[in-house]
N, C-alpha and C positions, 0 to 999 in steps of 0.2 A: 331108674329114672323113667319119668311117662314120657311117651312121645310129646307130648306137650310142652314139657319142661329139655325138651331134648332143641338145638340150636338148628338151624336152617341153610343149606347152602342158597341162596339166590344167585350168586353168579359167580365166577370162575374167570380171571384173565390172564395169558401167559403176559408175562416181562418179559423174561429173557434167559440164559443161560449162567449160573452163580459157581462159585470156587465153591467144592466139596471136599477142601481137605481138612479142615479144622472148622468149629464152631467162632463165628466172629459174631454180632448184634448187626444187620442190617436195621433200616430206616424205612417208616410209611408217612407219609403225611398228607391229608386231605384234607382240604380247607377249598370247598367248592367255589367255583365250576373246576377246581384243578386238583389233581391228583400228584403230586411225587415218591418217588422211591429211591433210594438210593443205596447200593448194593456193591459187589466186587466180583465182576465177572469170571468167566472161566479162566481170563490172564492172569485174574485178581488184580485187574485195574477199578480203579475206580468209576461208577458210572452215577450219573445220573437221571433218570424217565420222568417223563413227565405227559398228562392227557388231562384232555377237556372230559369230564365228564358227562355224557355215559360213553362217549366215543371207546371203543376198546384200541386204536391207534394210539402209541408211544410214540414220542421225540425222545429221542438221547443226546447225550454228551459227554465223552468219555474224559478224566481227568488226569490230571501228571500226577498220580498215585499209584504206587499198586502197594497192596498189601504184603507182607512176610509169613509168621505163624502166630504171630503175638493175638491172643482174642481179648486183648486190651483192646484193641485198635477199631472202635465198634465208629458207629456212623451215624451221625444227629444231625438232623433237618430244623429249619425255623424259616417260616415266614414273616417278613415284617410289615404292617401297616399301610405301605406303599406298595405290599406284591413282588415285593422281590424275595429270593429265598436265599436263606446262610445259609452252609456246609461249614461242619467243624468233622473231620475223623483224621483213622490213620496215626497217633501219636498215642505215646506211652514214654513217657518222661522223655520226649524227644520237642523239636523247636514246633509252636505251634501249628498248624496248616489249618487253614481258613478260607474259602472260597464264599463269594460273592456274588449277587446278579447285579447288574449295575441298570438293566430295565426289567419291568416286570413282567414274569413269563415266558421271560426269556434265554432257551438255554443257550445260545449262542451268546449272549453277554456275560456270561457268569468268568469272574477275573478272580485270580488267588489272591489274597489279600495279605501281605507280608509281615503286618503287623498293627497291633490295634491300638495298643497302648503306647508300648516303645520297652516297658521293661518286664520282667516275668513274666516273659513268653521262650525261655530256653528251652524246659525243660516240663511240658504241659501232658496232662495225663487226666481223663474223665472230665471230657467234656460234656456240659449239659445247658441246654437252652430252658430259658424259663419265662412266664409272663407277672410279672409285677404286677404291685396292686392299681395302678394308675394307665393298665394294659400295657406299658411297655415293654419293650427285649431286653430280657437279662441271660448272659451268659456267663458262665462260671468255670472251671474247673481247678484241678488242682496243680498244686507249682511245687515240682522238688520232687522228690522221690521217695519210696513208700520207707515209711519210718521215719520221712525228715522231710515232712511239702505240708505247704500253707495253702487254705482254699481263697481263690483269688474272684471277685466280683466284679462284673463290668457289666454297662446300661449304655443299648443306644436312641442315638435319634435318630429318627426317620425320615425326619424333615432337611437335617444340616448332613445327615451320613457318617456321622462323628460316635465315637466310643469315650468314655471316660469313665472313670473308677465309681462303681455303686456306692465302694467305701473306700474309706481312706486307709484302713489298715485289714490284711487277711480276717475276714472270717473269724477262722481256728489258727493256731496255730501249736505246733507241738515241741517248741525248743530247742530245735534239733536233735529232740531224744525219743517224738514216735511224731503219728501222723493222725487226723482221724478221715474213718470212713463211713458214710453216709448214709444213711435212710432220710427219702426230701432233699429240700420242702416239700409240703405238700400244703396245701391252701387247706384251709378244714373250715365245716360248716360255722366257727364261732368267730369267724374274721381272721384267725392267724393261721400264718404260714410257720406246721410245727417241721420240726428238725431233731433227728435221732440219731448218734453215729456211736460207732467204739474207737476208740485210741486203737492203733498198733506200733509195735514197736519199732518193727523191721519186718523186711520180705517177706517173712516167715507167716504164714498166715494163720500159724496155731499163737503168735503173740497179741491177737486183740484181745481185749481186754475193758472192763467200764463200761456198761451201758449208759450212754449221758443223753440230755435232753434242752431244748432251749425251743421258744417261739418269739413271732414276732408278728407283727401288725404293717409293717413297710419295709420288714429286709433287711434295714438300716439299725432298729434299733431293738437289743436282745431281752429278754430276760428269765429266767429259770421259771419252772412250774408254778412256786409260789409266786410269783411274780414279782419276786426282786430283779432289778434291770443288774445287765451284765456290759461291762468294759468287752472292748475287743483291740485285739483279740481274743478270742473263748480260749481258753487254756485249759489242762487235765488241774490246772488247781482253781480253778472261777468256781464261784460260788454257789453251789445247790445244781449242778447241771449232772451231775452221778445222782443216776436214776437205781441203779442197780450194781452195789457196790461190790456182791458176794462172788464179782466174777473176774477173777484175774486171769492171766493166762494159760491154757490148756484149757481152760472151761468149757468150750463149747462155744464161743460166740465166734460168730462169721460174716463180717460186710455183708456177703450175698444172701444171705437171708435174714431180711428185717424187712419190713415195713409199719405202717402209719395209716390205724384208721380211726373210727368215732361209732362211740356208742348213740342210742338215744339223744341222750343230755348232752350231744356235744363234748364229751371227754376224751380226750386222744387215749386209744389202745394199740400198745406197741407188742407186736407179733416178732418172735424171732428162735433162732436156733440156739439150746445150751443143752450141756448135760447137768443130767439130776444128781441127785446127794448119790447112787448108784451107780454113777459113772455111764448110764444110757443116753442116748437120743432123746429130747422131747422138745415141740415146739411150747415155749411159755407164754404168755399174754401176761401183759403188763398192764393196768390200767392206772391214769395220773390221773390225783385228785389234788387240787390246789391247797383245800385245809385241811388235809388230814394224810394218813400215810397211801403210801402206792401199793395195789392190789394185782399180787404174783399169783398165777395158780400154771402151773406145769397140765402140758394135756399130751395123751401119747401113750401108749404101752409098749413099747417096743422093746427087745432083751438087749441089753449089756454089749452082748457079744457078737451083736450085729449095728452096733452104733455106728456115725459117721465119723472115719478118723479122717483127719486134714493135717497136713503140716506143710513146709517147706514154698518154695517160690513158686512164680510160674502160676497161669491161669487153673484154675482143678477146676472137673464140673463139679457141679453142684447137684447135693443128691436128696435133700431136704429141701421143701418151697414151703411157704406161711405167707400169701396174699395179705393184704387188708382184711380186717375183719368188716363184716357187714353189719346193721342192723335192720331189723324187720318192724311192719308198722305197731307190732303188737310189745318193740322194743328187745325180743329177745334177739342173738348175734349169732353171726355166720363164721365159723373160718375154716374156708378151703384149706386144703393141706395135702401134700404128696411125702413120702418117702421113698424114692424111686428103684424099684423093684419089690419092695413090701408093703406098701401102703398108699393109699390115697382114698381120699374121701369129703364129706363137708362136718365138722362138726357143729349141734345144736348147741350154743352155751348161754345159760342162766343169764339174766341181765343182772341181776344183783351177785351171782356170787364167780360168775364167769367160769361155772364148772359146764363138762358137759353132761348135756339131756340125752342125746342122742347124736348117732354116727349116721348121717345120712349118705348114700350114694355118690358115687365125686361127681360134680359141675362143671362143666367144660364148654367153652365158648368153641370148641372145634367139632364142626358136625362129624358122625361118624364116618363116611365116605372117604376124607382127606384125613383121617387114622392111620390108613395101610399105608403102609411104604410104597414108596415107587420102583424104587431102586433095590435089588439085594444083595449090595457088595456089606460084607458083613462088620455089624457095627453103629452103623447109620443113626443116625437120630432125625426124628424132624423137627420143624423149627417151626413154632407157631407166633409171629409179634403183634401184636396189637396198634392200629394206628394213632399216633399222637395228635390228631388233628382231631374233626369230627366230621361225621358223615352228610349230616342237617336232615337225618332221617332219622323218627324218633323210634327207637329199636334195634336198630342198621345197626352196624361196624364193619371196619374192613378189618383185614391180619394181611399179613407175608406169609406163605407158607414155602420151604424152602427142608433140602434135608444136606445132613453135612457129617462128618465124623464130629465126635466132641472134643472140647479142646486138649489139649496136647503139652498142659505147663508149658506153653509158648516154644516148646520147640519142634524140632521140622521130624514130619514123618517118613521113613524108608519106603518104595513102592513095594508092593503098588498101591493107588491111591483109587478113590473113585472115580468114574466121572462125572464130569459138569452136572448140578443138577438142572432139575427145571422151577425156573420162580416164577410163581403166580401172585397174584391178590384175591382175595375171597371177600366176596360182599357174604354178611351172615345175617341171619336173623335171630338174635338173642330171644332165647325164654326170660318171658316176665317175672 
């Protein structure tokens, strides 16, 4: 990589002091003049920071949370319209928790909110804030538990402070005989908000299963790649939504690696983990074409006998990544990719035939500096996030960087443990 192409620290700000016993998803959100973060301290309570930008002074407010071992339990920020800011974390098929600002910028007002709707809110798990297409707040997660939970939609107003159902019926739903899990929405340059997920069974995370597919234009209303409209709930038997039918169970598919991006032309390409007719690792690219069939090509060389095996419950890290794919002005595609400990890199792929051209050097939004570890209690990983906001700098981004043990199939570790780390924010300067 040239120094050029190489990412920029510009600034560095301590937060505070974060739990380092398992890997959980902290929260960045920047929507200027105000920064938040929201994290789980060395108590592993819940906190939330918040600063006027460029001021490097935090306010806090610590919440009636604390974390366990579960790295379900991550932590999503949403600013609304009026400036005040939601908290959704902390649950995994448990009663929802939701906090509130009741004025805006204000951490001293922020109230728990007991309940938004009044019914499926028992037992809520991946939570996600989203902005609709008429800029409003939509929040979602799922309701029930893995193998048997419907994804639940709600929209609010800003104006009355009022929540009610996006839709009238779940999303998906899986019969009580599996569940699906998600890649998206993602808003895509052709007006829709596409959506990718697999069925699972149960717990077990070697039973997903079905690469399926659906978009839509307001959220509210579905319909498969050819664009026949879909009833909802979406179901493993709705119409033309199995994208990729060759893969049942043990194949290789993974919730955690999938994503959703766009070639050129505006065609969604769906990036994700499976194994080959060989029984190896390989990241595939999927490309959906409305009139004609869908375009599979396997990209990877890796041996047999060093694939990724996954089974059973409980959070596993994840040892394969497959980003979005990019396109370039001259239309040919990007896709980053990690296999973690033997691989990483970007590959160059054909626009028409989405083979690769060439293995470029990996891409990394993390300057090199904030690479080394801090800490040498052995093990450690770091934690790089991305902010969900935007910076109103055009180049700029912030991250979280933070380091931690990696998760733990949600259960507790014997000491000794590390300690606390240190969390900062990193202003970056992205290569063009």
């Amino acid at each position: 990589m040239r120094k050029e192409d190489s990412p920029v620290l510009l600034e560095q700000i301590p937060v505070g002091t974060a739990w380092a016993g398992h890997k959980v998803n902290f929260a960045l959100l920047t929507t200027p003049p105000r920064q938040y973060a929201g994290y789980y301290n060395a108590e592993r309570q819940l906190v939330i920071a918040t600063r006027t930008l460029p001021s490097p002074d935090w306010e806090y407010r610590k919440l009636d949370t604390a974390v366990g071992w579960d790295s379900h339990n991550t932590i999503q920020l949403f600013c609304d319209s009026t400036g005040c800011l939601h908290i959704a974390a902390n649950m995994h098929a448990s009663p929802l928790l939701y906090f509130q600002m009741k004025r805006p910028h204000d951490l001293g007002s922020i109230e728990q909110v007991g309940s938004l709707i009044g019914n499926c809110e028992e037992r809520c798990t991946y939570p996600r804030f989203l902005t609709g297409p008429a800029g409003e707040m939509i929040f979602h997660y799922r309701y029930g538990a893995s193998g048997c939970g419907n994804e639940i939609y709600n929209v609010y107003d800003a104006q009355t402070g009022r929540w009610s159902r996006l839709l009238d019926q779940p999303l998906t739903s899986g019969n009580g005989r599996m569940n699906a899990y998600f890649f998206g929405p993602v808003a895509g340059p052709d007006g829709f908000y596409h959506l990718a997920w697999v069925w699972r069974d149960n717990g077990d995370c070697a039973t997903n299963h079905d690469l399926c597919y659906a978009r839509s234009r307001d959220l509210r209303h579905w319909e498969n790649s050819a664009g026949t409209p879909l009833s909802l709930p979406m179901t493993s038997d709705s119409l033309g939504i199995v994208v990729l039918p060759t893969a049942p169970r043990g194949s290789g598919l993974i919730n955690m690696c999938g994503s959703i991006g766009f070639d050129s032309g505006k065609r969604p390409i769906l990036s994700f983990h499976l194994y080959d007719r060989d029984g190896a690792s390989r990241i595939f690219a999927l490309r959906l074409n409305q009139n004609g069939p869908h375009q599979l090509v396997p990209h990877g060389n890796w041996p047999k006998a060093e694939r990724w095996e996954f089974s059973g419950g409980g959070s596993i890290r994840q040892m394969v990544f497959a980003p979005p794919v990019r396109f370039q002005p001259d239309g040919t595609l990007l896709q980053d990719f990690e296999f973690v400990g033997r691989e990483s890199g970007c590959w160059l792929l054909d626009p028409v035939t989405l083979k690769t051209r060439e293995t470029l050097p990996p891409r990394t939004t993390c300057p090199a500096g904030l690479q080394t570890m801090e800490q040498t209690f052995p093990g450690l990983i770091r934690n790089w996030l991305p902010d969900a906001g935007c910076s109103g700098e055009p180049g700029v981004s912030w991250f979280l960087r933070w380091e931690t043990l990696p998760a733990n199939r949600d259960q507790p570790r014997q000491p000794p443990l590390p300690e606390p780390t240190r969390l900062t924010v990193c202003k970056v300067k992205l290569p063009e």
